[in-house]
C-alpha positions in Angstrom: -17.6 -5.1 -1.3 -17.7 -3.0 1.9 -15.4 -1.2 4.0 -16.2 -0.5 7.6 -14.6 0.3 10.5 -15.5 -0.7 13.9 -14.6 0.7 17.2 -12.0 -1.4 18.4 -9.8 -4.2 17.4 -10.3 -8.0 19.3 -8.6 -10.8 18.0 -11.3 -13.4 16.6 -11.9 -17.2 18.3 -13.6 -19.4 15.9 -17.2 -18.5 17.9 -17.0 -15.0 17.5 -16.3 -15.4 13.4 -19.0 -17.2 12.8 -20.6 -15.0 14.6 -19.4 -11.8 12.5 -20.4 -13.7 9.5 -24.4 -13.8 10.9 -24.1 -9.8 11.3 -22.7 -9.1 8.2 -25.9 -10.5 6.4 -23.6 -13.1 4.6 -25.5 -16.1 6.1 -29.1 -16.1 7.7 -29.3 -16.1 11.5 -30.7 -19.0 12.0 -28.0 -20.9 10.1 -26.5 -23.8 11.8 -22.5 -22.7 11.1 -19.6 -24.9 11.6 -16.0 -22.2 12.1 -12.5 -23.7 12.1 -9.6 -22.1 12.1 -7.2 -23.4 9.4 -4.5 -20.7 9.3 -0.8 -22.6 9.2 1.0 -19.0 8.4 3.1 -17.1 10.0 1.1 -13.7 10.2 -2.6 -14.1 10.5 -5.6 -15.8 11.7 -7.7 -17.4 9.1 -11.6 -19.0 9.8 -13.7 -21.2 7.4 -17.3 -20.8 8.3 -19.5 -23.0 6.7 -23.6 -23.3 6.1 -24.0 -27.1 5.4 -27.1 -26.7 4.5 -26.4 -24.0 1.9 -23.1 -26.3 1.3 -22.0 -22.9 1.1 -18.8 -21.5 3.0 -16.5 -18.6 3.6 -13.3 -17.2 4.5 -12.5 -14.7 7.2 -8.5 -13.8 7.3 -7.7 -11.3 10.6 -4.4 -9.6 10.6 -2.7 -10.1 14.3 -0.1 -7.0 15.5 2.4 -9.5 15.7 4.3 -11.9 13.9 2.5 -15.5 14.6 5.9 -17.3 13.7 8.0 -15.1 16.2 5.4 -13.9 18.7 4.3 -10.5 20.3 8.4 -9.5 20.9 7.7 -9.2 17.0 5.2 -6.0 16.7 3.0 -5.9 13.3 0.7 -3.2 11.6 -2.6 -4.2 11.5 -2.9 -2.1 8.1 -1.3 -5.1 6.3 -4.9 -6.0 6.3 -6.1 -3.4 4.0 -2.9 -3.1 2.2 -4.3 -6.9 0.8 -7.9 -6.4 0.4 -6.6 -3.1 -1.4 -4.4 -5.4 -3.7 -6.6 -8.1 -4.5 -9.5 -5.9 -5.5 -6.9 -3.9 -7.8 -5.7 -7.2 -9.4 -9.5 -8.2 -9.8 -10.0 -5.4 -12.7 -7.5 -7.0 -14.5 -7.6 -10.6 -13.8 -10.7 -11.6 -11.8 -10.3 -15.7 -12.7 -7.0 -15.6 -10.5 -7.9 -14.2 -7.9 -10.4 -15.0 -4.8 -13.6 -12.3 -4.4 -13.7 -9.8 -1.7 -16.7 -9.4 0.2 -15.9 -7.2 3.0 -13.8 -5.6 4.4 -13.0 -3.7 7.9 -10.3 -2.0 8.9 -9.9 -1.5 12.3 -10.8 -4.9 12.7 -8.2 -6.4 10.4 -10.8 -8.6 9.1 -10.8 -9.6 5.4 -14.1 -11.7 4.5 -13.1 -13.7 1.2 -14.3 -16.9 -1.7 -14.2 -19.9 -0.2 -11.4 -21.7 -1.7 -11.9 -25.0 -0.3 -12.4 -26.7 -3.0 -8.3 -26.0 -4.1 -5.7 -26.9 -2.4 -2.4 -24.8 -2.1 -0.2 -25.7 -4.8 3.3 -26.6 -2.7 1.1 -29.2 -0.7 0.1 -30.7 -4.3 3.4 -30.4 -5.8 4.6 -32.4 -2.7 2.2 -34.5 -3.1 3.4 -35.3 -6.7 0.8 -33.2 -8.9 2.3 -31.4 -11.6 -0.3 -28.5 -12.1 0.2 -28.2 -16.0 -1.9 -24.8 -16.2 0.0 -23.2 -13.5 3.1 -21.3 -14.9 0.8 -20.1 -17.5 -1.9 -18.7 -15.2 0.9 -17.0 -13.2 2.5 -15.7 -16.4 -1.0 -14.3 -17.2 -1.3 -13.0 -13.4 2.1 -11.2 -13.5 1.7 -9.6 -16.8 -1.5 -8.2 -16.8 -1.4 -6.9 -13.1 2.5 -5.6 -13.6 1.8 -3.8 -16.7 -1.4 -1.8 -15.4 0.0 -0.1 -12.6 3.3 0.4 -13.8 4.3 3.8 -15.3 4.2 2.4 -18.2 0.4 2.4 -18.1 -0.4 5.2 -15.3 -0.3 9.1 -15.7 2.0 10.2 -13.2 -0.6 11.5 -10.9 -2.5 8.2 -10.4 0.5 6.0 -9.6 1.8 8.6 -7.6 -1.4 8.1 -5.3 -1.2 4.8 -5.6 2.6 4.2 -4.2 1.2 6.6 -1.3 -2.1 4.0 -0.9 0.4 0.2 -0.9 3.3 2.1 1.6 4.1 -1.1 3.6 7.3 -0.5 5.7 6.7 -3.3 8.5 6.0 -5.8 5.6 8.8 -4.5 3.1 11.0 -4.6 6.4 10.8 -8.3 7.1 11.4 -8.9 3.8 14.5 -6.7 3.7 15.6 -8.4 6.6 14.8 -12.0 5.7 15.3 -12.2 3.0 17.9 -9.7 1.6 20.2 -9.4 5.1 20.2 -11.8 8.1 21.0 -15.1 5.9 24.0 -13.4 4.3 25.0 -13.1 8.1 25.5 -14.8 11.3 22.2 -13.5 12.3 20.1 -15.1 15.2 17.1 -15.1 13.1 19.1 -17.7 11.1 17.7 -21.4 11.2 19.8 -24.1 9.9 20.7 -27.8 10.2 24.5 -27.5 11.9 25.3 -29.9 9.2 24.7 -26.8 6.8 27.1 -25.0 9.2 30.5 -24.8 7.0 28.3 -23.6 3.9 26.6 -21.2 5.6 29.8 -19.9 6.4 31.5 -20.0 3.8 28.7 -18.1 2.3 28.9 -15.4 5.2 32.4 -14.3 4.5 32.2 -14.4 0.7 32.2 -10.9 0.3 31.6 -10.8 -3.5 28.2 -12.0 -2.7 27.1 -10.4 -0.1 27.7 -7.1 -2.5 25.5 -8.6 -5.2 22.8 -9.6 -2.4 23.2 -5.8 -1.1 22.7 -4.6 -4.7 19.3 -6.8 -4.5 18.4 -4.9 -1.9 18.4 -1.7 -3.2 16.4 -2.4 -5.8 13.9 -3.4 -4.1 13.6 -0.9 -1.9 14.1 1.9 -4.6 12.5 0.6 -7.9 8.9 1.9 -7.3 8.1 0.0 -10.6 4.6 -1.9 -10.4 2.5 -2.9 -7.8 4.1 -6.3 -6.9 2.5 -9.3 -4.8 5.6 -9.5 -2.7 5.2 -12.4 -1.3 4.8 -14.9 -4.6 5.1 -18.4 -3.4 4.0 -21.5 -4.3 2.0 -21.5 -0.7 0.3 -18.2 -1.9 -1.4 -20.1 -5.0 -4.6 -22.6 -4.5 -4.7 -24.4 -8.1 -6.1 -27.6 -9.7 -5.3 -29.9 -12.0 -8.2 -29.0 -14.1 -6.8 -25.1 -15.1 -7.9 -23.6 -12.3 -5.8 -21.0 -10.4 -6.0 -18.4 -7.7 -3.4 -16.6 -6.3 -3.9 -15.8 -2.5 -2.1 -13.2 0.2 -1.3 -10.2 -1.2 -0.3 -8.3 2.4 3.2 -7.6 1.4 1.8 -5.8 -2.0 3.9 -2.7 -2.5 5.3 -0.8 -5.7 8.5 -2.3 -6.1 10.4 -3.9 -8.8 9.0 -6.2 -12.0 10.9 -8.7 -11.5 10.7 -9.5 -8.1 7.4 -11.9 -7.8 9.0 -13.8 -10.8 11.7 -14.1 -8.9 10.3 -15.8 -6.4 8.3 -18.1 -8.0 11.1 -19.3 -10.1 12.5 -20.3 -6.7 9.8 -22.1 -5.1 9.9 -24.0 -8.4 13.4 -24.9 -8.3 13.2 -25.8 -4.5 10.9 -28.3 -5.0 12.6 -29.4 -8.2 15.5 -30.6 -5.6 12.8 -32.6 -3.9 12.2 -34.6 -6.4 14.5 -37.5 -8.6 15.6 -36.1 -11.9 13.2 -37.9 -13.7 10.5 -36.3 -11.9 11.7 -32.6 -12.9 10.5 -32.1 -15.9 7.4 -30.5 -15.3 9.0 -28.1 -13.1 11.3 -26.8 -15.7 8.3 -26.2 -18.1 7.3 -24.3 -15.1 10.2 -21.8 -15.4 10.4 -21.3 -18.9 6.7 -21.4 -19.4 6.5 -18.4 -16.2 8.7 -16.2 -18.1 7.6 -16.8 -21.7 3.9 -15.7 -20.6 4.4 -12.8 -18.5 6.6 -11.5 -21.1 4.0 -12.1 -23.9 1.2 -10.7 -21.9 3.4 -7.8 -20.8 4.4 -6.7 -23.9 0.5 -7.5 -26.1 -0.3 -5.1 -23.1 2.1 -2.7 -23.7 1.4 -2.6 -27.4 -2.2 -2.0 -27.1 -1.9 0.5 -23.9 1.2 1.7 -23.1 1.5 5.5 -22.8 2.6 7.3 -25.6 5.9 8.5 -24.7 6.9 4.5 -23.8 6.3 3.7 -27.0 7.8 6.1 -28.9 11.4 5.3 -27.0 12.7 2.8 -29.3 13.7 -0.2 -27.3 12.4 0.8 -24.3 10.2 -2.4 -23.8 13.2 -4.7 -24.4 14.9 -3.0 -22.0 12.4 -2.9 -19.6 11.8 -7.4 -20.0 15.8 -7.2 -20.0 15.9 -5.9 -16.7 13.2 -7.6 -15.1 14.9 -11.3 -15.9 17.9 -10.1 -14.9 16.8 -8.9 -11.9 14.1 -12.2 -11.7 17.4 -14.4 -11.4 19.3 -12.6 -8.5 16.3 -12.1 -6.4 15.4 -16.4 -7.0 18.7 -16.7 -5.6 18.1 -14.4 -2.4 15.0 -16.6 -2.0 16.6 -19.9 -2.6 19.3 -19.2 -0.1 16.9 -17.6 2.9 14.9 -20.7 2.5 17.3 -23.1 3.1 19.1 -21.4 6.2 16.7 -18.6 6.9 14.0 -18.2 9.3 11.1 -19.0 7.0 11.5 -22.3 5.6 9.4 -24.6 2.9 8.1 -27.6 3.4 9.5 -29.0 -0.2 13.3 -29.7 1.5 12.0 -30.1 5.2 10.2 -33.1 4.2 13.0 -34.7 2.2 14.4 -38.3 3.4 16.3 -39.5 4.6 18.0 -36.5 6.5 21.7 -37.0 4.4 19.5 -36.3 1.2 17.9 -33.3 2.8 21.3 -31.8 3.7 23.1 -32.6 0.4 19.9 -31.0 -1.4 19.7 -27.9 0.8 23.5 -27.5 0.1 22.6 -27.5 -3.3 20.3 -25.0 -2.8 22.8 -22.5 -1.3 25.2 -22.9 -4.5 22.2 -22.4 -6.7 21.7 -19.4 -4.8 24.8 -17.7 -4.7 25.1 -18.6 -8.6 22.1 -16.7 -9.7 22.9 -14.1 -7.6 26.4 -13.6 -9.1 25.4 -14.5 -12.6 22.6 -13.1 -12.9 23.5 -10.7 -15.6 24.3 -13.0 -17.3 21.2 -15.1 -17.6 19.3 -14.1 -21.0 16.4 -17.0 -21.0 14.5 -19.3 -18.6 16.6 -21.9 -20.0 20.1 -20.5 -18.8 18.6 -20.7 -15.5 17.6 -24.5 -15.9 21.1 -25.2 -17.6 22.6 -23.6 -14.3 20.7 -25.3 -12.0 21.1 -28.9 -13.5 24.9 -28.0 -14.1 25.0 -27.8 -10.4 23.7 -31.5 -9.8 26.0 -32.6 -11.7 29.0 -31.4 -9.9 
């Protein structure tokens, strides 16, 4: 992969990518190149250019220094950019099958040139779409594990992951998710987006005071447990998969050292959101999901830890128990921060906007804020996947 810098920074039109993708060598001029841009987030511009004749295609991501969802009142580094060709080529030493390659990369550009996924589709679009994805918990188990326990201290001389934290510093990212997801829907905050049918819970939520505590103590550790080199941003919109055991996991930009179990965290709740999309008969695959998430990252955590972990980890007796114990617990509170700024938030998922009719969509997303608030209570008391299941169909049944 190469780095480069260019002199300035111009934001890409579909013309001028395909163009960038003749210069850089990685098709031959004369190649007939269709460019579309297909990006549907909220951060970035993303092109496919493809050779037909090579059947042959390619992704360029470009980081814009704004966000796309708010607009330019919203002002964004452009070193996100880097921050996530940084993060997927640090993940690749460990775990190269889950994640896409990285073929160039430019910094003052913004540009990231990447695999052509195309022949994936994200996995909340599938899951929607009523595919089940029977490989995916344990190819995110796998992902988590492997790429948690390496640059953790558990694995790193002090030195190295010291340098490291310095190299994945990501205050604008880290921000917005401090804000959105740990602040403003605990709040009467006008980044707050919400049916006025959801109005009384949200509320009710905004004055419990008890929670807003637990949600602040969320916070904290995620802002102060410089644990691992996390995804940060671990959604089921983040993952292209198939049905035939194939998995990548995309978007990294939000990668930072903070706390283990954060990414499970999150997609425990992108699992469970959908779950409330669908009829009860429909959700078992999605509680396999959870269990089967937690059961692999902790298997591959801890084969990892007993084959590499640094001598004076393993000589602490229990300190490996501990560290598991900690990241479920904190896995549970931080689902529930997630489950509740999805539902009256800014960012929403597709999974409960799509529900009908509406009265279903408001009685499920009302679910979703008491399955929020729960796990972030509870949470400490939540030992297995399977207390969080037993919560979570508890609170159908009520």
């Amino acid at each position: 992969m190469t780095v480069t810098k260019t002199a300035a920074y111009e934001t890409l039109t579909e013309s001028s990518a395909a163009a960038l993708a003749v210069r850089l060598g990685l098709f031959p001029s004369k190649s007939t190149l269709t460019c579309r841009e297909i990006g549907d987030g909220n951060l970035n511009f993303v092109f496919r250019v493809y050779d037909k004749e090579q059947q042959k295609g390619l992704i360029i991501k470009q980081a814009v220094p704004y966000a796309k969802v708010v607009g330019e009142s919203w002002p964004l580094t452009l070193d996100r950019a880097r921050i996530e060709s940084s993060a997927l080529i640090r993940q690749a030493e460990h775990v190269p099958h889950l994640v896409p390659n990285v073929y160039y990369s430019d910094t003052e550009l913004a540009v990231t040139v990447l695999e052509d996924l195309s022949h994936l589709e994200i996995a909340r679009k599938g899951l929607i779409d009523g595919k089940d994805y029977p490989h995916l918990s344990e190819d995110i188990g796998e992902f988590l594990g492997k790429t948690h326990f390496y640059s953790s201290e558990y694995a790193l001389d002090p030195t190295v992951k010291g340098r490291l934290v310095k190299q994945f510093t990501n205050p604008d990212l880290c921000d917005i998710t401090e804000s959105l997801v740990f602040t403003d829907p605990f709040f009467d905050h006008e980044t707050n987006d919400f049916e006025e049918e959801l109005r009384d819970e949200a509320e009710d939520l905004w004055r419990n005071e008890a929670l807003k505590i637990e949600a602040a103590k969320l916070k904290q550790r995620f802002l102060s447990a410089e644990e691992t080199l996390i995804h940060g941003d671990l959604h089921t919109g983040s993952i292209f998969a198939s049905e035939e055991a194939e998995t990548k996991i995309i978007d990294p930009e939000f990668a930072f050292f903070g706390p283990i179990g954060f990414d499970i965290g999150q997609f425990i709740a992108n699992l469970l959101l959908h779950a409330l999309s669908r009829e009860e008969n429909r959700r078992a695959p999605l509680y396999r999901h959870v269990e089967t998430v937690w059961h692999t990252f902790s298997r591959t955590f801890s084969e990892a830890w007993e084959n590499d972990a640094l001598d004076a980890c393993k000589n602490e007796k229990g300190r490996l128990e501990s560290v598991l114990k900690q990241a479920f617990e904190d896995a549970a509170g931080f689902a529930g921060c997630e489950m509740i700024r999805r539902t009256i938030g800014l960012a929403h998922v597709a999974d409960l906007e799509t529900i009908v009719p509406f009265s279903r969509r408001i009685s499920q997303k009302k679910l979703a804020l008491k399955i929020g608030a729960a796990f972030i209570e509870k949470r400490s008391g939540f030992r297995t996947p399977k207390d969080l299941i037993e919560a979570f169909r508890n609170a159908l049944k009520e």
